[in-house]
C-alpha atoms as an extended CHARMM CRD file, in Angstrom:
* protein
*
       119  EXT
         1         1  UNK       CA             16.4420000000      106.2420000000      -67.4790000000  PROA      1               0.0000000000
         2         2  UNK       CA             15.9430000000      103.1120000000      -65.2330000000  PROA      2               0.0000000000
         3         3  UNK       CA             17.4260000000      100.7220000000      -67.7230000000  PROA      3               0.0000000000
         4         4  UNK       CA             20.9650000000      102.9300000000      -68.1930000000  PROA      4               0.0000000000
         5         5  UNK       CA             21.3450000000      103.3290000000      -64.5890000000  PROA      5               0.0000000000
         6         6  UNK       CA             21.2080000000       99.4190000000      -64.1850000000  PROA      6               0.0000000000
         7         7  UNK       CA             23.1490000000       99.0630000000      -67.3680000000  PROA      7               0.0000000000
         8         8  UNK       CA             25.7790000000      101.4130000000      -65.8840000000  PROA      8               0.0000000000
         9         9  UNK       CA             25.7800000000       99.3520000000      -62.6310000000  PROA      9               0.0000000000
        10        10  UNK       CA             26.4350000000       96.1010000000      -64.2120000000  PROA      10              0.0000000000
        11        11  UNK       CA             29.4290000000       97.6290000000      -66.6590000000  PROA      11              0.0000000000
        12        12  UNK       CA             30.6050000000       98.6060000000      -63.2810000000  PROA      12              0.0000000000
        13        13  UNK       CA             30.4170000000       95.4060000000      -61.5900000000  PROA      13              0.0000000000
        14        14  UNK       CA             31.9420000000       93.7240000000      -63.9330000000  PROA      14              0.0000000000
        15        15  UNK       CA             34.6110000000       95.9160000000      -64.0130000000  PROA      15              0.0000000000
        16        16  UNK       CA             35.4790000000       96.0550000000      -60.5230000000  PROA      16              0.0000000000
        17        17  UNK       CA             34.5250000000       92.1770000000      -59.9780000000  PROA      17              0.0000000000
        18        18  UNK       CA             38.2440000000       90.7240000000      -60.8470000000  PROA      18              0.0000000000
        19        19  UNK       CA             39.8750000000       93.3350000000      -58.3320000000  PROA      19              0.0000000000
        20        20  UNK       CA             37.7230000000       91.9630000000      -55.5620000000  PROA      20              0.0000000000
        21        21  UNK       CA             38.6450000000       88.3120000000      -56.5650000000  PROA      21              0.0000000000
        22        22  UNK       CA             42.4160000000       89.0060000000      -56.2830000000  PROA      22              0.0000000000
        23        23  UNK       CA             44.1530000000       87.9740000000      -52.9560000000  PROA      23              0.0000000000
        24        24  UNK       CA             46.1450000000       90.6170000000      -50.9210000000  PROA      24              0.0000000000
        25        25  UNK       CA             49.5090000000       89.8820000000      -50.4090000000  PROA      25              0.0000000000
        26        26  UNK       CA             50.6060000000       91.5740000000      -47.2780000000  PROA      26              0.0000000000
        27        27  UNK       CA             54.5660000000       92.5360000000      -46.5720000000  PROA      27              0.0000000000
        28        28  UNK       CA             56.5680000000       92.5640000000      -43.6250000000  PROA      28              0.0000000000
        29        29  UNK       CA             56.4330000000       96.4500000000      -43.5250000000  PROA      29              0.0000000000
        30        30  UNK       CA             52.6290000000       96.4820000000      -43.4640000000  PROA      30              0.0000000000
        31        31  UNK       CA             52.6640000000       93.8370000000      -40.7000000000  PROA      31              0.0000000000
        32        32  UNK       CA             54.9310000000       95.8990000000      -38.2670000000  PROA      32              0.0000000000
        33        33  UNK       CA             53.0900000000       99.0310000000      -39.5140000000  PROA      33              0.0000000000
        34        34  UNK       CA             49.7840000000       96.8280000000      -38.3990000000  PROA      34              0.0000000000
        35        35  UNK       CA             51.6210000000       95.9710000000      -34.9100000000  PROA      35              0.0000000000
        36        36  UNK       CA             52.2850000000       99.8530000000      -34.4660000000  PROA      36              0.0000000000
        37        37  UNK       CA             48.7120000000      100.9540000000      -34.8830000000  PROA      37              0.0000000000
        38        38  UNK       CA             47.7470000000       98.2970000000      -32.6540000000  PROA      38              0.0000000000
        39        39  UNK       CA             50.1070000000       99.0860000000      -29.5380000000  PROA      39              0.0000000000
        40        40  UNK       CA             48.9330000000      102.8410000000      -30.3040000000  PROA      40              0.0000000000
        41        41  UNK       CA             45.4060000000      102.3840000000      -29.8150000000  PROA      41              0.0000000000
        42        42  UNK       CA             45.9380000000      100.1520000000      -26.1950000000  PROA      42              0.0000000000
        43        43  UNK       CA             48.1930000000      103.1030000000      -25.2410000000  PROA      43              0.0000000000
        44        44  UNK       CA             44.7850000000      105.4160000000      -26.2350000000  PROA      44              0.0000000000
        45        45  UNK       CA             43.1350000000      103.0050000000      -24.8550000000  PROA      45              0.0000000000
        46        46  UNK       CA             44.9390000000      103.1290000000      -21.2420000000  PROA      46              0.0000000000
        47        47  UNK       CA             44.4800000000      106.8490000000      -21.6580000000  PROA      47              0.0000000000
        48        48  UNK       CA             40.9880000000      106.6510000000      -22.0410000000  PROA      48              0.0000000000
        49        49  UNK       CA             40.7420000000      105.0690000000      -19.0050000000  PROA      49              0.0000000000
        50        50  UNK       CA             42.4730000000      106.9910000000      -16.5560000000  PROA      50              0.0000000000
        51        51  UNK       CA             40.6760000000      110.1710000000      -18.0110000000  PROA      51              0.0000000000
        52        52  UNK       CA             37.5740000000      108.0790000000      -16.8660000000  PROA      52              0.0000000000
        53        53  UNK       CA             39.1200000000      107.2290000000      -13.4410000000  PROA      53              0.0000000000
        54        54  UNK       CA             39.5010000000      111.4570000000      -13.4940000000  PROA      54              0.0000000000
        55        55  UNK       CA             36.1990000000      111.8180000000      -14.2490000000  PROA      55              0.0000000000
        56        56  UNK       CA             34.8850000000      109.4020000000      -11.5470000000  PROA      56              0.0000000000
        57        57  UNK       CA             37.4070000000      110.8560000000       -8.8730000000  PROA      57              0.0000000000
        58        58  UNK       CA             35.9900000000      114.1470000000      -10.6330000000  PROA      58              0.0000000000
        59        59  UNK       CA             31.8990000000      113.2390000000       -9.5940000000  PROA      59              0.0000000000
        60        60  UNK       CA             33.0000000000      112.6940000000       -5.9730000000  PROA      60              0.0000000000
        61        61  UNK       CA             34.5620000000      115.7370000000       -5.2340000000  PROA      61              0.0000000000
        62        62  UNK       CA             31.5770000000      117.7430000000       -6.5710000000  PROA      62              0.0000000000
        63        63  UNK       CA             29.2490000000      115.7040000000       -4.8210000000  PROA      63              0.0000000000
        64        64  UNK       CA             31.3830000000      117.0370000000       -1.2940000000  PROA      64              0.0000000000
        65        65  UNK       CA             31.9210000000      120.1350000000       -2.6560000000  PROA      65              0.0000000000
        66        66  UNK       CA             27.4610000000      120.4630000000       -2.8170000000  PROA      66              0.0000000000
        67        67  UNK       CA             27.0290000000      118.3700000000        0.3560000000  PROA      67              0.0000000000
        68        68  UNK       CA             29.4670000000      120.9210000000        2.1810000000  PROA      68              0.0000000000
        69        69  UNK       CA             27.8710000000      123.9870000000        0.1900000000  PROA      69              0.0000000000
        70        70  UNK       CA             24.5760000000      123.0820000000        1.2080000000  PROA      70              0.0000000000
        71        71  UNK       CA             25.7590000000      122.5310000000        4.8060000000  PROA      71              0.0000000000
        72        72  UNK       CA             27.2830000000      125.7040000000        5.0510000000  PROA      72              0.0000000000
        73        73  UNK       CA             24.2400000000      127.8550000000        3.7140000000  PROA      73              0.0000000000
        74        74  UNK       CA             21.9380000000      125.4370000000        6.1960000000  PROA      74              0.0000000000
        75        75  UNK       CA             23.6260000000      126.4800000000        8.5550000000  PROA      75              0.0000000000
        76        76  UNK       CA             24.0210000000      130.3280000000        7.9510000000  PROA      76              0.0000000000
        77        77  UNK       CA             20.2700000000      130.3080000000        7.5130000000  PROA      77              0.0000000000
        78        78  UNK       CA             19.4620000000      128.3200000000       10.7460000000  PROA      78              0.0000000000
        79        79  UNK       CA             21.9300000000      131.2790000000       12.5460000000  PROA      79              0.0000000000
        80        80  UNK       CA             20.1420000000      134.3680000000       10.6200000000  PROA      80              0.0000000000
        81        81  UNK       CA             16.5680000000      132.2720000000       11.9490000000  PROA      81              0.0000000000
        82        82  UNK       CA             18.0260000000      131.9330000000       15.6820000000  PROA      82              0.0000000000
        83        83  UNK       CA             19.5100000000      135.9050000000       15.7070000000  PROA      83              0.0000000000
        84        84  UNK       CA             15.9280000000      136.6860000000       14.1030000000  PROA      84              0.0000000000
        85        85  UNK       CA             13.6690000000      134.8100000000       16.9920000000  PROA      85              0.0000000000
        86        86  UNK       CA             16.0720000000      136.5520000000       19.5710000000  PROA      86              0.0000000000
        87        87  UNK       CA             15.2960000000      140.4320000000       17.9010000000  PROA      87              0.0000000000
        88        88  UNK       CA             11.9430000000      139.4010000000       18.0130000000  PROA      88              0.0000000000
        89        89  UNK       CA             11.9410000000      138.2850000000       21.5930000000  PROA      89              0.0000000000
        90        90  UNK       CA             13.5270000000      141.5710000000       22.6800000000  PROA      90              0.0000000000
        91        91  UNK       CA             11.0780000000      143.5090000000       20.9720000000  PROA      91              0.0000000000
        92        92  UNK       CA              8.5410000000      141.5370000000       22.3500000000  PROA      92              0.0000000000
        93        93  UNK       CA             10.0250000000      141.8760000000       26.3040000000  PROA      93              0.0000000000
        94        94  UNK       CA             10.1010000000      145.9450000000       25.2190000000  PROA      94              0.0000000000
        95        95  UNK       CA              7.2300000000      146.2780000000       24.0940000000  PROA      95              0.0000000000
        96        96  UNK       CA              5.6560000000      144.1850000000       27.9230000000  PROA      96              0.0000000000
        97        97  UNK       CA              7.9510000000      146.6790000000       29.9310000000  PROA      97              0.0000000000
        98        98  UNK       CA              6.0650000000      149.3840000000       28.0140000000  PROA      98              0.0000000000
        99        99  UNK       CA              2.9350000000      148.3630000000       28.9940000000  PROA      99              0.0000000000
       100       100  UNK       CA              3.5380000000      147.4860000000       32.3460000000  PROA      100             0.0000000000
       101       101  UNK       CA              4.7370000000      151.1570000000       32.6360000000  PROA      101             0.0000000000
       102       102  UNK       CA              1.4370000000      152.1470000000       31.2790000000  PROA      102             0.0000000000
       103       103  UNK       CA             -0.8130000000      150.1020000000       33.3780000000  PROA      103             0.0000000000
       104       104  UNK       CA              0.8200000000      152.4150000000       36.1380000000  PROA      104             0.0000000000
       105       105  UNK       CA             -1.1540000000      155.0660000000       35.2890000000  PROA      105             0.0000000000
       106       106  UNK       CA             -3.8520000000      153.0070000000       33.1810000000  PROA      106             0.0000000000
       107       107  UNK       CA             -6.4710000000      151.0710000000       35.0900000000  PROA      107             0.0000000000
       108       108  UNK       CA             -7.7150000000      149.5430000000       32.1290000000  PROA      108             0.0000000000
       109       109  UNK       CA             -4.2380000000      148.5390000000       30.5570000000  PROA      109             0.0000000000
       110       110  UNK       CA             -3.5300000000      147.0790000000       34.5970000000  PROA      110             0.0000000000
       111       111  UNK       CA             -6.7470000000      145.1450000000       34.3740000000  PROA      111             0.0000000000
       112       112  UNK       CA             -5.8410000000      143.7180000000       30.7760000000  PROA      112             0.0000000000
       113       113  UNK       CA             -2.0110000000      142.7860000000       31.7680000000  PROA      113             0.0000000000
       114       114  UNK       CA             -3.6870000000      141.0830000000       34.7730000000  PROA      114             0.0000000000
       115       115  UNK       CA             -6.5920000000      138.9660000000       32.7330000000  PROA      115             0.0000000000
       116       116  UNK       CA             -3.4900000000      137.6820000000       30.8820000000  PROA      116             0.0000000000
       117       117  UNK       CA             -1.2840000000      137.0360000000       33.3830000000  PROA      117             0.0000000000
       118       118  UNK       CA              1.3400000000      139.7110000000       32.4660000000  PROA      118             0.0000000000
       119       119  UNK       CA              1.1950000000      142.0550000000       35.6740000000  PROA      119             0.0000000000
């Protein structure tokens, strides 16, 4: 099987060896058909490259769009944080009034608020 295969493979050599021996000739139509390919791939070209000046102009306004995202949801957190610690504080001074109230009628509650300072 080997020795048809390379059999077959020099037939075909030989065969196709003048053809690649032969000179080209090249017309005038080919040329100018040559020239128009050419001037069609710079014009890709140029296209290419203001698709990547897109693309770059593209990566800058995301990066603002995220910087100003994250900004924005920074801040909204820091607010819900602050309105948070000011609940809690009011709780807290509620919660003292209470047991100043209490330590009216409470000696032991009035001798706690005054240990810490509270009374």
């Amino acid at each position: 099987m080997g020795k048809v295969c390379r059999v077959i493979l020099i037939l075909l050599a030989l065969h196709v060896w003048p053809f690649a021996l032969t000179a080209i000739e090249y017309t005038q139509k080919d040329r100018d058909i040559l020239i128009e390919i050419r001037t069609k791939l710079h014009e890709i070209d140029k296209r290419f490259e203001q698709i990547d000046k897109r693309f770059d102009d593209l990566k800058i306004y995301m990066g603002l769009l995220t910087t100003i995202t994250i900004a924005v949801l920074s801040y909204v957190m820091y607010r819900i944080h602050r309105i948070e610690d000011k609940n809690d504080n009011r709780s807290y001074d509620k919660i003292i009034i209470a047991m100043r109230e209490l330590a009216q009628t409470d000696p032991k509650m009035q001798k706690a608020l005054k240990v810490v300072g509270l009374l």
